[in-house]
C-alpha positions in Angstrom: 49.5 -20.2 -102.9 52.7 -18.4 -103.0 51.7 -16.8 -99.5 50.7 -20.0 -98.4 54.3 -22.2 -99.7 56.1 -18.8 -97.9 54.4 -19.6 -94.5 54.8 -23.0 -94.4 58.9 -22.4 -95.3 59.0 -20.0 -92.0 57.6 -22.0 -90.2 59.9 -25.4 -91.5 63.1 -22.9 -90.9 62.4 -22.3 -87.3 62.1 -26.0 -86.7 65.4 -26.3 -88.3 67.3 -23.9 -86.5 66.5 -26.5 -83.6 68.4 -28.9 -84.7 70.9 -27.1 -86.5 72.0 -25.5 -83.3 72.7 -28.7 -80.9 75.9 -29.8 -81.9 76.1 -31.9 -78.2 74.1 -32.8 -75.5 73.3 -30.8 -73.1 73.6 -32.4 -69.8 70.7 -33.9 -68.4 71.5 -34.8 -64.9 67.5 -35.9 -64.2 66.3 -33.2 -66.3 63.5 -31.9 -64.0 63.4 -29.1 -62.0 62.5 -28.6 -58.3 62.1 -25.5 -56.1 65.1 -24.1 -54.6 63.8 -24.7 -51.1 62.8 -28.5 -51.9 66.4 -28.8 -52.7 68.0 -27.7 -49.5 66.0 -29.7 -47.9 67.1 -33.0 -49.7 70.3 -32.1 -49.2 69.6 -31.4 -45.9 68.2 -34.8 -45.0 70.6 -37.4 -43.2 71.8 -40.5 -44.0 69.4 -42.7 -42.2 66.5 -41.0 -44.0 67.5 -42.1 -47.8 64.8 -42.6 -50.1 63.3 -45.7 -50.2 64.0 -48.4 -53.1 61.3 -48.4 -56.4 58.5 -50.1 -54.9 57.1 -52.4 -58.0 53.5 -53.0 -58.3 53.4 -56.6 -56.5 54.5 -54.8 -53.3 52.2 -55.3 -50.7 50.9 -52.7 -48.0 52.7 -49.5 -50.0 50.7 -46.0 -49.3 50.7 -43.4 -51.9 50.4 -39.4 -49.9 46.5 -38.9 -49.2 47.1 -35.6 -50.0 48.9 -36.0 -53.2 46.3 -38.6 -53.8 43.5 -36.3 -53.7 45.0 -33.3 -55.7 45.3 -35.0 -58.5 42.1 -36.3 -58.4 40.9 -32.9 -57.9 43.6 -31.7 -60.8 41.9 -34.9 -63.0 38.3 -33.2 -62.6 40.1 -29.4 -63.1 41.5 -30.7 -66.6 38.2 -32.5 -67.9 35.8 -29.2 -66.8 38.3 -27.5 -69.4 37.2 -30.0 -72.4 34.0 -30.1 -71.2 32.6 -27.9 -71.5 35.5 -25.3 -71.2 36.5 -25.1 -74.5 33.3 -26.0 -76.4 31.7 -23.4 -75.2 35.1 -21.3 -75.7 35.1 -22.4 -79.4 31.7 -22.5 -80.1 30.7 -19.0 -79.2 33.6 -17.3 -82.2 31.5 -20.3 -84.3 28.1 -19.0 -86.4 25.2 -20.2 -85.4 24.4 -22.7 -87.5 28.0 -24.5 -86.7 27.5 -23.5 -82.8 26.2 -27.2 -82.2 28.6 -29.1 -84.5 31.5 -27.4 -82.7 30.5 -28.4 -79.2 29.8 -31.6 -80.9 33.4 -32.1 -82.2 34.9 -30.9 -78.5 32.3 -34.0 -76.8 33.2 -36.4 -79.3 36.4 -36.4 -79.4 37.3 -36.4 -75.5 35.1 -39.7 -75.7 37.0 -41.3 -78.1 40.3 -40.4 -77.2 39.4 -41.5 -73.3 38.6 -44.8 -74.9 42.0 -45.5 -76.7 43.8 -43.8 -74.1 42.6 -46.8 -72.0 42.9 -49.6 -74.1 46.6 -48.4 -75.7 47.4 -45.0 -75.4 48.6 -44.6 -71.9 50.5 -47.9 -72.7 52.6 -46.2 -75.7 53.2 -43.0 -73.9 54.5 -43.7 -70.3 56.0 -47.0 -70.4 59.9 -48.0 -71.3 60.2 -48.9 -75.0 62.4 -47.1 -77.7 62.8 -43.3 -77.4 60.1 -42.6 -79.7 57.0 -45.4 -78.6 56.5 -47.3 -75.2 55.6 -50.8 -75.0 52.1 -53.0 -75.0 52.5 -53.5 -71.6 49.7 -51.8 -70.1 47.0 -52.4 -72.4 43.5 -52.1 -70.9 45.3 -51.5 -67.8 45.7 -55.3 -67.9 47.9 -56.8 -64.7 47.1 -53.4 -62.9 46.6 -53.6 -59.5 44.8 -50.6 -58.0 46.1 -51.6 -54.4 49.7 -51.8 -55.4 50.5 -50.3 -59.0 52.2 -46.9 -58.8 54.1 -43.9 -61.2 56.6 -41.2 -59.9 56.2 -38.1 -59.3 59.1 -35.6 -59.2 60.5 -36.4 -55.4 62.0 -39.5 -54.8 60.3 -42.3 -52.6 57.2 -40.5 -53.4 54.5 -41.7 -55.5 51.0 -41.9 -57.1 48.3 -44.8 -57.7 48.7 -45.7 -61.2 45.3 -45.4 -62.2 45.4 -41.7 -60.9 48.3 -40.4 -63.0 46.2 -42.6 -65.9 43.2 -40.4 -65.4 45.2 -37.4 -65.2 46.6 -38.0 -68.3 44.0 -38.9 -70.3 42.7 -35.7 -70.0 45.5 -34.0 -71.6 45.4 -36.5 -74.5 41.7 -35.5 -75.2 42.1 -32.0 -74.9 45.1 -31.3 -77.2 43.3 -33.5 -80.0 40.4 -30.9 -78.9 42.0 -28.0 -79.9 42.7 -29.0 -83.3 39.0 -27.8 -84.0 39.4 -24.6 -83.7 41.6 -24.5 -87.3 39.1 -26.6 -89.5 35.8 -25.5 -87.2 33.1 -25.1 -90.2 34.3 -27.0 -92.7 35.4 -30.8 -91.8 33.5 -33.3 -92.6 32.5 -35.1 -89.3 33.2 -38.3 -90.4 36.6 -38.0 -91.7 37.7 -35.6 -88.6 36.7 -38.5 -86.2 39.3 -40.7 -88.1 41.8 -38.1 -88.5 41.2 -37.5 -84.4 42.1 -41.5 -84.6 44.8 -41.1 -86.0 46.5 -38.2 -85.4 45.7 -39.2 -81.4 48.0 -42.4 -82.1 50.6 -41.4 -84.5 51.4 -37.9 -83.7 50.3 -37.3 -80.0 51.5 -40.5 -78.1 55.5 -40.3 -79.7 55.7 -36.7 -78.6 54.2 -37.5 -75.5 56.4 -40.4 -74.8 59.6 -38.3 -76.5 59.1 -35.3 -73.8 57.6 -36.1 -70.6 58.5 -40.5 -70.4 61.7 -41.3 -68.0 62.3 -43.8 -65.3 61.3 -41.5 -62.5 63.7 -39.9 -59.5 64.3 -42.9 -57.9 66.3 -44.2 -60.6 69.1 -41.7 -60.5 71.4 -43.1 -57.6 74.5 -42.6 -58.8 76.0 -41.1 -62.1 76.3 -44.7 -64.1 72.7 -45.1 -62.7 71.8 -41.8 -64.3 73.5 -42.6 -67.7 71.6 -46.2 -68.1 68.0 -44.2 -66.8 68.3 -41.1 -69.5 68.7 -44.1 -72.3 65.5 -45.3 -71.1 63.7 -42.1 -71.6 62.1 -40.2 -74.2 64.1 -38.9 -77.3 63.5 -34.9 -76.5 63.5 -36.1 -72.7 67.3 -37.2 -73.5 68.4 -33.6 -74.8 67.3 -32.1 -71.4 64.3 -30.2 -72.7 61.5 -28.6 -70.3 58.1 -29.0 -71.1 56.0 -28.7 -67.8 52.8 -29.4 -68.1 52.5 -29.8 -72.5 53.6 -26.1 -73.9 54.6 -28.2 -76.9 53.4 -32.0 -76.1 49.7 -30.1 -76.3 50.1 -26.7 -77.8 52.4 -26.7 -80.4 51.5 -30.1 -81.5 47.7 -29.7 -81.8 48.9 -25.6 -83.3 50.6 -27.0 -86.2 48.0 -29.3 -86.7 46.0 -27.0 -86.7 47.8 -24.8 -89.5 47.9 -28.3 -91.5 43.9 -28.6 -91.7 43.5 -25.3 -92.2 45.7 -25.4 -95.3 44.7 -28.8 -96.7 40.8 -28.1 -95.8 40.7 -24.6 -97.8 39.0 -21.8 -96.5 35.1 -22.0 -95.3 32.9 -21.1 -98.6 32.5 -17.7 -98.4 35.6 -16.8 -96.4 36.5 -13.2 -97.0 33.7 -12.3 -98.9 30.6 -13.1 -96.4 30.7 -11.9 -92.9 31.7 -14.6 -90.3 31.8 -12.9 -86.4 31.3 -14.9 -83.9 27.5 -15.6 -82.7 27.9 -15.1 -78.9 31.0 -13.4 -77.3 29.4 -14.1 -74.1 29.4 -17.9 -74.7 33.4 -17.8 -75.7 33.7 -15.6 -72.6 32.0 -17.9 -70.2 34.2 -20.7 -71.8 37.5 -18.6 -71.2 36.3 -18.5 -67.6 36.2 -22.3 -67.6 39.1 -22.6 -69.3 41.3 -20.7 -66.7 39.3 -22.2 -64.0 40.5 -25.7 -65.2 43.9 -24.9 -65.9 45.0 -25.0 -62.5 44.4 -28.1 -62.3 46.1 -28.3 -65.8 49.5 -26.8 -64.5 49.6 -27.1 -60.9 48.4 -30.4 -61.1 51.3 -31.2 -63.3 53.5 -30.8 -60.2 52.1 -34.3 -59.3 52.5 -33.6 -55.5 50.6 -30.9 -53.5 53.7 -29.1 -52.4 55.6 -26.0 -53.7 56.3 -26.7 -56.7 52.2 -26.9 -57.3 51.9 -23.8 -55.5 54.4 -21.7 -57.8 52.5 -23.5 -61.0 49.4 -21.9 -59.2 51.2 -18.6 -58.7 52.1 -18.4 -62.3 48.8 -19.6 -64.0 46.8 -16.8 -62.4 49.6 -13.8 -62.6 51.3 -15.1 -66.0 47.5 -15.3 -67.5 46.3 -11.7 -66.0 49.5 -9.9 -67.3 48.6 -11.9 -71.4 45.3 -10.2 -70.8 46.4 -7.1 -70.0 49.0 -7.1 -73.1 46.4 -8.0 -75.4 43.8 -5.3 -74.1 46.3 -2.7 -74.5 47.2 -3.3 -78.1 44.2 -3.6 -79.1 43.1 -0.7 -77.9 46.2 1.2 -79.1 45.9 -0.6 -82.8 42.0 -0.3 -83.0 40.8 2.6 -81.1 38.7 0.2 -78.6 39.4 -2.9 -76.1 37.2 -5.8 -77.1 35.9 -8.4 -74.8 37.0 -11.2 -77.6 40.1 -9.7 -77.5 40.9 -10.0 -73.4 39.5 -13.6 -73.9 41.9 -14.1 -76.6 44.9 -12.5 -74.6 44.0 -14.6 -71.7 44.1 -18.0 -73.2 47.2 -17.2 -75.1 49.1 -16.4 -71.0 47.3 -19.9 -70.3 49.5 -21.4 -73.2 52.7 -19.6 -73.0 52.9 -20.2 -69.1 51.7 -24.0 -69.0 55.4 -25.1 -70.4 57.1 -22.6 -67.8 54.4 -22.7 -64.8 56.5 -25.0 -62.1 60.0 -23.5 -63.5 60.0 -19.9 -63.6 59.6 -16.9 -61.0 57.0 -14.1 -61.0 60.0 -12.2 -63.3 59.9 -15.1 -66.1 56.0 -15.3 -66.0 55.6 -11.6 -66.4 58.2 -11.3 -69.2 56.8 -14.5 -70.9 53.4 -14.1 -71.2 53.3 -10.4 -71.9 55.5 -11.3 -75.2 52.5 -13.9 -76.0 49.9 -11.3 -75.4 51.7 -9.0 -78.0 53.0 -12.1 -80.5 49.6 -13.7 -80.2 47.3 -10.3 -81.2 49.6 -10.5 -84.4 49.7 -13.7 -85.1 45.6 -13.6 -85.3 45.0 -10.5 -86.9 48.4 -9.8 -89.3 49.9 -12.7 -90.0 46.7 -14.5 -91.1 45.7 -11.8 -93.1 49.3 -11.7 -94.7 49.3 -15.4 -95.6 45.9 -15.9 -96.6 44.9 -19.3 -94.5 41.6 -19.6 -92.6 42.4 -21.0 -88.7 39.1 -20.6 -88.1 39.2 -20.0 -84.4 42.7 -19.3 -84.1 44.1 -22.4 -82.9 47.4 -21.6 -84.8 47.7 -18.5 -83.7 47.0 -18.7 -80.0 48.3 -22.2 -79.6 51.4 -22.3 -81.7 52.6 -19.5 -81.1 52.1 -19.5 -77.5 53.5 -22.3 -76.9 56.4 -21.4 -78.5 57.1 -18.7 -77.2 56.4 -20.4 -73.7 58.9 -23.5 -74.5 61.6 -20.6 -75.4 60.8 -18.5 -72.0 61.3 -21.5 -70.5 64.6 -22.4 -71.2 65.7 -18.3 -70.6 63.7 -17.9 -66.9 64.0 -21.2 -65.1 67.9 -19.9 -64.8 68.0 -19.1 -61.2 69.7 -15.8 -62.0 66.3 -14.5 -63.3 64.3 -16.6 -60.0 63.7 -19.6 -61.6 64.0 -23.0 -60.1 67.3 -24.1 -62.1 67.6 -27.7 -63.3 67.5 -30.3 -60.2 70.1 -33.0 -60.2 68.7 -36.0 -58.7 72.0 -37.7 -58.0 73.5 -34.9 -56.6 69.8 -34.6 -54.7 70.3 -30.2 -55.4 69.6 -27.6 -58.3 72.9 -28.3 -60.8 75.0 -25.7 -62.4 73.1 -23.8 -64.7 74.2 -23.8 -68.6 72.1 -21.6 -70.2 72.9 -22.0 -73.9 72.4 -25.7 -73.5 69.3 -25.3 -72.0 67.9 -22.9 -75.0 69.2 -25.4 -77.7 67.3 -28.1 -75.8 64.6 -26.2 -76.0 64.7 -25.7 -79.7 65.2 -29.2 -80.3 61.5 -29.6 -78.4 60.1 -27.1 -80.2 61.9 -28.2 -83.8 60.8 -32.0 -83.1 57.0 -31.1 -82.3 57.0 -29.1 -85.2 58.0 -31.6 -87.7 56.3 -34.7 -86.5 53.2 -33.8 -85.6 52.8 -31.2 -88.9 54.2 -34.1 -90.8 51.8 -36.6 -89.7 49.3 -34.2 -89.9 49.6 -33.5 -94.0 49.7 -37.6 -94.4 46.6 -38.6 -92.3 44.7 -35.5 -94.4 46.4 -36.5 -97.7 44.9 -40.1 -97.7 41.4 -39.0 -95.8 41.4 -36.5 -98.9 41.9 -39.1 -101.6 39.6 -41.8 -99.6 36.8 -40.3 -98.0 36.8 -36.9 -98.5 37.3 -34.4 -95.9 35.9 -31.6 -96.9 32.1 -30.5 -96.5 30.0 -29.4 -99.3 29.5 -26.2 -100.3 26.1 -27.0 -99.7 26.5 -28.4 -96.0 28.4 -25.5 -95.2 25.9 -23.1 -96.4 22.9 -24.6 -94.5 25.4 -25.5 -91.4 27.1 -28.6 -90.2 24.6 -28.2 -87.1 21.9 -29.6 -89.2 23.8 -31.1 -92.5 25.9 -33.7 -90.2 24.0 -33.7 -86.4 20.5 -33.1 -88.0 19.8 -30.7 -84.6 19.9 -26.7 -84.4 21.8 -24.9 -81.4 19.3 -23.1 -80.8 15.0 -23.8 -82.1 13.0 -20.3 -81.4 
């Protein structure tokens, strides 16, 4: 326990330092970043080709870029093939084979659900203008939507999607992140109380960090500096201190890791931990998901560009190189550590350079991807076989590990590489229309207020769903369930019947 109270006062000290360390603003002139070459050629444009005003959604005979269009549809179906069945298959392999079935279960289930209440509320809460910290009601069900007319921004100005196609693309983001929360409580969570506690932490911990860090007025709001001014108000809390996040390296890694590291904790370990073998059943399986996985994150980060233009194709760039060079750290010290390079281990390696690159992938050069996601190769390998072992807690799969840490490290190499010194992208200003003066402190303490923020929210909200599950329903499964496998004790169905 003393291990454990240790850990958890790390880990509370880190966020801290966040928000111990921004004593002001850092200026946040539209706070997201665009290619160097996009730049020059906004500023290039002349005066008779200025952006057009906001269309609203009762404007008639408005055309959304096929092409855009039909990336992020593509990017839509890239992000769902990495749910399902990407990481169930990822997650259920390092599972025994008697929880094989139950995990895959857990990753179906909960992409369903969460779709469902991302329709009816979620995407309402999380990307439309309320406080800093929640949306509004207004799009409930989609209600008032027109498919013809209704649009969202995308990072250029005058440029935009179909609503219901940044909805989509969304949604799948939502259900994955409450995904990987499995992988810390896989074998032990009783299925009942995890679907609530999906339900809950989905609404109370995912949707205000989601709406904190990615929701603002869009480009076409920043005109002039007033006009800038009243737009940053509008936006998300963390949005408001200038933080980075490009496609979720904390709204969906960090969160769902310190989850995570909460269920592990307040579940206990699997009966048997520590004194009972546990490897995985099928490498292969978890191998073939990491394949789907990477497969899908391109769609994942380059789709998060939300146009099909450069700033998709460096996201591209960085998702394959960024992700190879994780691998490769991994691999190496392993094999330096252990005598021998295990398959589990490059799988491992690769989806920790999937996570540290997603918050960096449109913002940093082939320099910051290297640097960045060979640190996460190296912290990650530690984080999963020392630290763990050090504190005592059973992430079951790693999710803390890999995902937390990652991300982490990801938000931090962030805020270091997308300074244009080290060939990153800078921070575009959007009423200047061209990259702005870089600041690099004030870009690292905005990124520690991200990080800081995530931590303590969703970890918070974590411990209070699991505290009244605990002392309502239960959340735990028997020792007896967990010795004949949730496979049959909850689904009544084997994985595999020889």
């Amino acid at each position: 326990m003393k291990k454990i109270c240790a850990f958890l006062a790390v880990m509370l000290s880190l966020a801290f330092a966040g928000v111990t360390l921004a004593q002001d603003k850092p200026p946040a002139p539209g706070a997201e970043a665009k290619p160097a070459a996009e730049a020059k050629k906004e500023e290039a444009k002349p005066a008779a080709q200025a952006a057009p005003a906001v269309p609203k959604c009762g404007d008639k005979g408005f055309d959304c870029n096929k092409g855009d269009v039909a990336w992020m549809m593509t990017s839509t179906a890239f992000v769902l093939l990495m749910t399902v069945p990407g990481l169930a298959l990822f997650y259920a392999g390092m599972a025994r084979t008697k929880n094989a079935l139950s995990t895959v279960m857990q990753s179906f289930s909960i992409f369903c659900v969460i779709a469902v209440l991302w329709v009816i509320y979620g995407y309402s809460v999380a990307f439309t203008a309320g406080s800093p910290f929640w949306g509004s009601w207004d799009k409930v069900f989609m209600l008032g939507e027109d498919p013809a007319t209704a649009v969202a921004a995308t990072f250029s100005k005058g440029q935009y999607l179909p609503d219901f196609v940044y909805c989509m693309f969304q949604l799948t983001f939502a259900a994955i992140t409450v995904a990987l929360i499995c992988g810390g409580f896989a074998e032990r969570f009783k299925f009942s109380a995890m679907i609530l506690f999906a339900i809950l932490w989905f609404t109370f911990a995912y949707l205000p960090v989601a709406h904190m860090v990615w929701y603002w007025d869009g480009p076409d709001a920043y005109t002039t500096a007033k006009a800038a001014e009243e737009a940053n108000a509008h936006a998300g809390f963390i949005f408001q201190k200038g933080a980075l996040d490009f496609a979720g390296g904390t709204v969906v890694h960090v969160n769902s890791g310190i989850a995570a590291l909460v269920c592990a904790l307040m579940l206990g370990k699997r009966t048997g931990y520590g004194k009972v073998a546990m490897p995985p059943h099928s490498v292969m399986m978890t191998a073939i998901g990491t394949g789907m996985l990477w497969m899908g994150w391109f769609g994942f980060n380059a789709g998060s560009a939300l146009e099909a233009n450069g700033g998709a194709g460096i996201a591209f760039f960085n998702t394959l190189f960024g992700t190879a060079t994780a691998g490769v750290a991994w691999a190496m010290v392993e094999w330096l550590i252990k005598g021998k390079p295990s398959l589990l281990g490059v799988c491992s390696g690769i989806v920790a350079g999937l996570v540290a690159i997603t918050p960096a992938a449109g913002y940093v050069g082939p320099v910051g991807a290297f640097i960045t996601c060979a640190i996460a190769g190296v912290f990650c390998f530690f984080a999963v076989t020392k630290v763990k072992a050090w504190f005592g807690y059973d992430d079951s799969l790693d999710t803390f590990g890999v995902h937390c840490i990652g991300g982490i490290i990801g938000s931090l190499g962030t805020g270091i590489f997308v300074n244009p010194k080290f060939g990153g992208t800078g921070v575009y200003d959007y009423v200047a229309n061209k990259v702005g003066d870089f600041d690099a402190m004030a870009q690292i303490v905005s990124q520690f207020w991200d990080i800081g923020i995530t931590l303590l929210w969703s970890g918070g909200v974590a411990f209070v769903i699991l505290l009244i599950l605990k002392f309502t329903i239960g959340i735990r499964a028997s020792d007896e369930a967990q010795e004949e496998g949730l496979d049959l004790a909850d689904h009544g169905e084997k994985a595999y019947n020889y």
